[in-house]
C-alpha positions in Angstrom: 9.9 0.3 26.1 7.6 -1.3 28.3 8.9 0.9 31.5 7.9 4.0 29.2 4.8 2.9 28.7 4.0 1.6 32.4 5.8 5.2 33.5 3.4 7.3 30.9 6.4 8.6 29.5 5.3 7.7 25.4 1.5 9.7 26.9 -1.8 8.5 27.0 -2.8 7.6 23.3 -6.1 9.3 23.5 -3.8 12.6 24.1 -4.2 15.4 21.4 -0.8 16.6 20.0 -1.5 20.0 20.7 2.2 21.3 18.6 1.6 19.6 15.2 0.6 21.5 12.2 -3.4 20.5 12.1 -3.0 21.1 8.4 -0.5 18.3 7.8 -2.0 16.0 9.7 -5.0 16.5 7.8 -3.6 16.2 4.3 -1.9 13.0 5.6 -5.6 12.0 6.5 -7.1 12.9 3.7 -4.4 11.1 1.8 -5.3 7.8 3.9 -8.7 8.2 3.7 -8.6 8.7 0.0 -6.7 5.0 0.0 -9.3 3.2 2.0 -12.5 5.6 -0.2 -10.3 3.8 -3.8 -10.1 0.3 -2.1 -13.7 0.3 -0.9 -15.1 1.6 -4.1 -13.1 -1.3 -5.7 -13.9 -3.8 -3.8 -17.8 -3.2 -4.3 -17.5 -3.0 -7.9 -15.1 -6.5 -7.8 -18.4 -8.1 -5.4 -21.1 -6.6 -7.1 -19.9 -8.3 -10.9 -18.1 -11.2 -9.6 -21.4 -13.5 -10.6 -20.4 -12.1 -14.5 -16.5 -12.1 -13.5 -15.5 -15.1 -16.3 -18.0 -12.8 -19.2 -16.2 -9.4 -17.8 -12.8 -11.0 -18.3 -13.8 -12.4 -21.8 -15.1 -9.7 -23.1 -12.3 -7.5 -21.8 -9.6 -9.8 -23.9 -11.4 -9.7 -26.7 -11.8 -5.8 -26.5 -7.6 -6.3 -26.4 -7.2 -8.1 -29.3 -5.8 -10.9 -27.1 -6.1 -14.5 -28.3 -8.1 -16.8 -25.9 -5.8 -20.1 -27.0 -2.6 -18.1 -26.4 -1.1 -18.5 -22.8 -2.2 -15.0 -21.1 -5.8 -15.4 -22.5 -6.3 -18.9 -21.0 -4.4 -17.7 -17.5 -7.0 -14.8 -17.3 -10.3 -17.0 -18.1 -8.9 -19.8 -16.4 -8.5 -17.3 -13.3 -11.6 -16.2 -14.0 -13.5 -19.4 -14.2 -11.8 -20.9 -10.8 -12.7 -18.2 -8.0 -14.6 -19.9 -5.7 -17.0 -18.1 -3.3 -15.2 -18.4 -0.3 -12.4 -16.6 -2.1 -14.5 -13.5 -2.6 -15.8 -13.5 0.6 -12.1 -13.9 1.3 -11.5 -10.7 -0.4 -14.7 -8.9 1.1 -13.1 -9.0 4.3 -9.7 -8.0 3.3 -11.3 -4.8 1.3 -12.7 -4.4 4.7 -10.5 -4.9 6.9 -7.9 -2.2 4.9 -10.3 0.3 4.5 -11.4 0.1 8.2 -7.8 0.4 9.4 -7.5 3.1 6.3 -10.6 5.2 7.9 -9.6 4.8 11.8 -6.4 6.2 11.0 -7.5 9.1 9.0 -10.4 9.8 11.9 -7.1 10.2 14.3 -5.0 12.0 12.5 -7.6 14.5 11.5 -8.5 14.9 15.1 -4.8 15.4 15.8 -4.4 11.8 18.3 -1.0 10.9 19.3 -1.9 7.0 18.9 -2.9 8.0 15.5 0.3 9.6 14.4 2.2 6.3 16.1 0.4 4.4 13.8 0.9 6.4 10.6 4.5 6.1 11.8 4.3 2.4 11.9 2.2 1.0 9.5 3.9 3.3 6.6 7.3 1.7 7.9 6.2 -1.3 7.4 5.5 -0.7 3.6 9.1 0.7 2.6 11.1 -2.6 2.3 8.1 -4.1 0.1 7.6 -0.6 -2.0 12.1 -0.9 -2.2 12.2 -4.3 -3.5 9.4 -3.7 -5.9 11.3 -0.6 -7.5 14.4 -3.3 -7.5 12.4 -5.9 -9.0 10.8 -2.9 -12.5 11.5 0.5 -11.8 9.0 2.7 -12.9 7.1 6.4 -12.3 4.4 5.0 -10.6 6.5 2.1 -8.0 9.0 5.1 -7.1 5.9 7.7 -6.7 4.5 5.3 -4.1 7.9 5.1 -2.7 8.0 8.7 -2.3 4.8 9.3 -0.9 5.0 6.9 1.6 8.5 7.5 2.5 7.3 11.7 3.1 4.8 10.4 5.2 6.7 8.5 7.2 9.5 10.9 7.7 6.6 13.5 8.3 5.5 11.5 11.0 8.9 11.0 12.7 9.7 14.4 12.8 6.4 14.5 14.9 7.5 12.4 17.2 10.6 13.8 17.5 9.8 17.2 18.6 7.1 15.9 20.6 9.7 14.4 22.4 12.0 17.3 23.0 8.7 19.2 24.6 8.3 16.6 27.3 12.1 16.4 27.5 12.4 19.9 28.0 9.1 20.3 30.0 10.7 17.8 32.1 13.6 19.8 32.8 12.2 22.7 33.7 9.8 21.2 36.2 13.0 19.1 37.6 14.8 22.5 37.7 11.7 24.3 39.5 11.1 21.3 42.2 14.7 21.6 42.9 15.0 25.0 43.5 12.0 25.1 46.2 
């Protein structure tokens, strides 16, 4: 791997993938984009009532009919009542940092960047065994929708790769076969 790299043989990550379908890398941005626009929208509504969090989360179990003595009613206000500061700074930066990493992505894939689709590749990987052993744990429309989404993005993206690959493989042999024949 590190030869490949050293070589140029994986290409120079501010390359533009010149074969792929513009249009499904750009509903896979949008889709990622639309991820980090949900988180960030959420996480400015979470910091902007978080000084009324503990009267948010009362009123919301009383809207529920849910009993503040019984045991999920004093888990909620006693989650409520014990956030410190530093925790929702805490989550500031991880709302943040995910919709950051969200918005990059969805910048290179829309403009069609190899490093871009490498790390669509990746970084949905990375969710599957989590999204599996949650459908293990309840299965249910919305765990196995994720599953599927993420799973047809990441086999999108491979199939990039893929024939990316073949190209240079066969570009490769055809110059190899032209040198060789001067």
């Amino acid at each position: 791997m590190a030869t490949e790299i050293a070589s140029g043989s994986l290409g120079n990550t501010s390359e533009v993938d010149q074969h792929t379908s513009a249009a499904g890398l750009r509903a896979v941005a949008t889709f990622e984009a639309s991820k980090g626009l949900v988180v960030l929208v959420l996480g400015i509504t979470l910091l902007a009532v978080h000084s009324h969090f503990e009267e948010i989360v009362e009123n919301l179990l009383y809207h529920l009919h849910i009993d503040f003595d019984r045991r999920f009613g004093h888990m909620m206000l006693n989650a409520a009542t014990t956030v410190a500061d530093a925790r929702w700074w805490g989550i500031g930066a991880a709302v943040g940092t995910y919709c950051s990493v969200r918005f990059i992505e969805a910048w290179g894939l829309w403009n069609r960047r190899v490093w871009a689709e490498w790390f669509a590749l990746l970084s949905g990987a990375l969710y599957l065994p989590w999204e599996m052993l949650k459908i293990i744990e309840r299965a249910d429309w919305d765990r196995i929708a994720v599953l599927v989404i993420n799973l047809a993005i990441v086999l999108y993206m491979l199939w990039i790769r893929i024939q990316e690959n073949r190209v240079r493989r066969v570009r490769s042999e055809r110059a190899l076969a032209a040198s060789t024949q001067i």
